[in-house]
N, C-alpha and C positions, 0 to 999 in steps of 0.2 A: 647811407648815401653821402656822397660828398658833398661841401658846402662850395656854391661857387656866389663870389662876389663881382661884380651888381648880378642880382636874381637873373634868373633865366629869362624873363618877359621883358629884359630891360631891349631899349633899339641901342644896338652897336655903331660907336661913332670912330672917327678916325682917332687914333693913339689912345683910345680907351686899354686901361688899363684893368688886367680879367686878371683873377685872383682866384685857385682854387685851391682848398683847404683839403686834404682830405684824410679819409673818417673811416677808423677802423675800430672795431671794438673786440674783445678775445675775454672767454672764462680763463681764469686761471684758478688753483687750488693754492691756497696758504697753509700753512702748518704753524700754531704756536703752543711752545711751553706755558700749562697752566701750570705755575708755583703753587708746591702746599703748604697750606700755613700751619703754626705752631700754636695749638692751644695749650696754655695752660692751666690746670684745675688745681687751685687750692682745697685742703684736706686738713681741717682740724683733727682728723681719725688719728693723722701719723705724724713725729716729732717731723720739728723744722730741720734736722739732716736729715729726713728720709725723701729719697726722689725714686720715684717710679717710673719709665716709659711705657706706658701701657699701648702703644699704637706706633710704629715706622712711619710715618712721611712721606708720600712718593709723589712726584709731579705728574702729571697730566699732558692731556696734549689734544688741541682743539683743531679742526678742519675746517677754513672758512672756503666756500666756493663765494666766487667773485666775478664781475662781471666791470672791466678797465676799459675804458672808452680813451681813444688817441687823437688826438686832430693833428697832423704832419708828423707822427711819431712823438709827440710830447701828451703825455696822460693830461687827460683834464678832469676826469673822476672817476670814482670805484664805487661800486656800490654790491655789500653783501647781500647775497641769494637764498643761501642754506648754511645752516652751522653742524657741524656734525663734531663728538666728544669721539675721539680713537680711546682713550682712556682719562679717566675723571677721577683729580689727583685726591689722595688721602693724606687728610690731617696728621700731623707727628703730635700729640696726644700725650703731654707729662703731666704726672700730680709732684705735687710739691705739699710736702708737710710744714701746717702752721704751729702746731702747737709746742710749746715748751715742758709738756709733760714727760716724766722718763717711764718707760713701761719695761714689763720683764722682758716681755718678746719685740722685739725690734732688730729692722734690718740694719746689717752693718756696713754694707754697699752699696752704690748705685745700683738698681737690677731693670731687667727686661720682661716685658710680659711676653709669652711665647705661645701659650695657649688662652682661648676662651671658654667656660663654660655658662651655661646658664642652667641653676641648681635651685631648688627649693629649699630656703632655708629655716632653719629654726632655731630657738635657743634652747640652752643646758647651763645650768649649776650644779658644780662637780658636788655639792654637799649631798647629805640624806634626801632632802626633799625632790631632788630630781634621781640621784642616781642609787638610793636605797642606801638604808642603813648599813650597809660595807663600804660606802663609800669614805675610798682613803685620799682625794686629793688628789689623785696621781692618774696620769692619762693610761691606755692601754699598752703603750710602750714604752712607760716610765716617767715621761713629760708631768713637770707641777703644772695639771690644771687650774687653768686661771685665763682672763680676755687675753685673745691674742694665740687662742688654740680653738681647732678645729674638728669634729670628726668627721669623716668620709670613708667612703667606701673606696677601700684600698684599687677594689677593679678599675677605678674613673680616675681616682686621682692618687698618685703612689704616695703611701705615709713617708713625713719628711721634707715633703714639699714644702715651697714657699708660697705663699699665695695674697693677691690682692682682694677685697672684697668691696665691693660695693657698698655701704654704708657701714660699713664695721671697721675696714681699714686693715692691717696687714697682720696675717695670720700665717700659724704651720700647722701641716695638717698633719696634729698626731695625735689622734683618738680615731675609736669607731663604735662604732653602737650596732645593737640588733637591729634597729629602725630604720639605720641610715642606710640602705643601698641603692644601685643607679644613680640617679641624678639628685641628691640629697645633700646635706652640707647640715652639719650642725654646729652653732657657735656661741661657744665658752664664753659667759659671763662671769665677774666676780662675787655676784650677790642673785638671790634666788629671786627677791623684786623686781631685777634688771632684765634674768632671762623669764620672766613671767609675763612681764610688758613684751617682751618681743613676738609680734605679730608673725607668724610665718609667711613670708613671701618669694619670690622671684627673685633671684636676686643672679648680676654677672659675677665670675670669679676667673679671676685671672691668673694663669699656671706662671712663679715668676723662675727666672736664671737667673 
């Protein structure tokens, strides 16, 4: 309703001056860019030159319905109604290596994570105590086992690969076992204490480029 100045009940006198305001109000739709942020994850797993992206970055984009109240055509408030996400942006997601340690396997580039799996993992010590009294040290495609080697089942993840781990840090996958197929992962300790303590669990792994 429009606003008339003096009220309606007022008595109209000579050169009164009538003022009327008027009052329109309209939904409109808004569109904003949601920015996505960049976390960073520190990683004593992997030396401080190694960088992983393990996740893209993508903005988002949020829908406000609105409701804009006008008196003579000049907005006087807005007030939101409903919010709707058209898409809800994704984190860009790097690890970053702290440690000053040099290990044998180590990446020599920046890389990308391109795939995810979620594998069962376990540990191995390449000596007698895990892998039988023939054991020579040496993975199934020649790699000196030692941390920082994987086996897997060649069907899931092609030997060779590069790969991110979740709490073990950056590995290739060049071994395989009788045990290990489907969704299985098993990883290369240096000493048979280290792969005896390791709990088998759940763990992400990341296919790198």
């Amino acid at each position: 309703l429009d606003i008339v100045s003096p009220t309606l009940n007022t008595l109209v006198t000579d050169n009164m001056i009538i003022k009327i305001i008027r009052v329109k109000a309209h939904n409109i739709s808004v569109r904003k860019i949601l920015q996505y942020t960049t976390i960073k994850i520190k990683d004593n797993l992997l030396h401080k030159d190694e960088v992983i992206e393990l996740e893209t970055g993508y903005d988002g984009c949020v829908e406000r319905q609105v409701k804009v109240l006008y008196h003579d055509n000049k907005e006087i408030w807005r007030k939101i109604f409903n919010v709707s996400y058209i898409k809800k942006p994704v984190n860009f997601k790097i690890v970053m290596g702290t440690s000053n340690k040099k290990r044998p396997y180590m990446l020599t580039r920046k890389m990308k994570a391109s795939k995810i799996f979620t594998l069962r993992a376990t540990g191995y010590y390449p000596g007698p105590e895990d892998c039988g009294p023939s054991a020579d040290g040496l993975t199934s495609i020649g790699y000196k086992a030692g941390y920082g080697i994987a086996a897997v089942d060649p069907n899931v993840i092609p030997l060779k690969s590069k790969l991110y781990i979740e709490g073990y840090g950056f590995a290739i996958a060049a071994d395989t076992g009788s045990g290990i197929k489907g969704k299985k992962i098993d990883l290369c300790f240096d000493n048979y204490k280290e792969s005896s303590s390791f709990s088998p669990k759940d763990v992400k792994v990341y296919l790198l480029k």
